[in-house]
N, C-alpha and C positions, 0 to 999 in steps of 0.2 A: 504494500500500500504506500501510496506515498505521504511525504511527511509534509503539512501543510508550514511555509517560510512564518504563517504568523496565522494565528486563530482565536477570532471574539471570543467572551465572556461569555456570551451568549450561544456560542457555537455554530451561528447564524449565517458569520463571513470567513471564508476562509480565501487565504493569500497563497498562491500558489509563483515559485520563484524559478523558472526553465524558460528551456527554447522552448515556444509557441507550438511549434512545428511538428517537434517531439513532441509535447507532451499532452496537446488535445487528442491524436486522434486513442490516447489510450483511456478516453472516456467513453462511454455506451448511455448516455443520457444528455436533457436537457442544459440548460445553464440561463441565470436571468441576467449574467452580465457579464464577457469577457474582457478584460481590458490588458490589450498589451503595446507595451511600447516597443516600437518598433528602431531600428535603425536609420535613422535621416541622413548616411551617408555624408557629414556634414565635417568630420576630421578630416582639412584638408593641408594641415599645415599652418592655420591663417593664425589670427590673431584678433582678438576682443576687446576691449575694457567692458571691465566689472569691477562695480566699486570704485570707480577712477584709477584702475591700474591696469595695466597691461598684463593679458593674458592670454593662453592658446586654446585653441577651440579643439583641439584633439581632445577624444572622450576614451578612446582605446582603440586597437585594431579591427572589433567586431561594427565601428563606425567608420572603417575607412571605406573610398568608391573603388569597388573592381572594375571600374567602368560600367558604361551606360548601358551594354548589354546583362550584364550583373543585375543589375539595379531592379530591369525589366523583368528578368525571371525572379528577381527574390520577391518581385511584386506582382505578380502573377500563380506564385505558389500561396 
């Protein structure tokens, strides 16, 4: 079974912490709400401010672009 990343008081809500991809199709039932955040491909190298200081927009490698064909299949699956 899997182990829920975080679970209400109530028993109610549970937070589930995986690849998406993975880990829906090993349910056999409903859901009233999936929320996943995806990759916006958006770690290009650049550069931000935050808080008035300069900073990098890389988030880690599972954010970086394989290219535009990449992009298309991982948003298509």
């Amino acid at each position: 079974m899997l182990e829920p990343y975080f679970k209400s008081n109530d028993k109610k809500f549970y937070l589930l912490k995986e690849d998406t991809m993975e880990l829906l199709p090993q349910f056999h039932h409903k859901f009233d709400m999936v929320f996943a955040d995806p990759p916006y491909f958006l770690s290009n190298d650049g550069l931000t401010i935050q808080n008035g200081k300069i900073a990098s927009v890389n988030k880690g490698a599972w954010d970086k672009s394989h290219g535009l064909e990449y992009i298309n299949q991982f948003n298509r699956q």
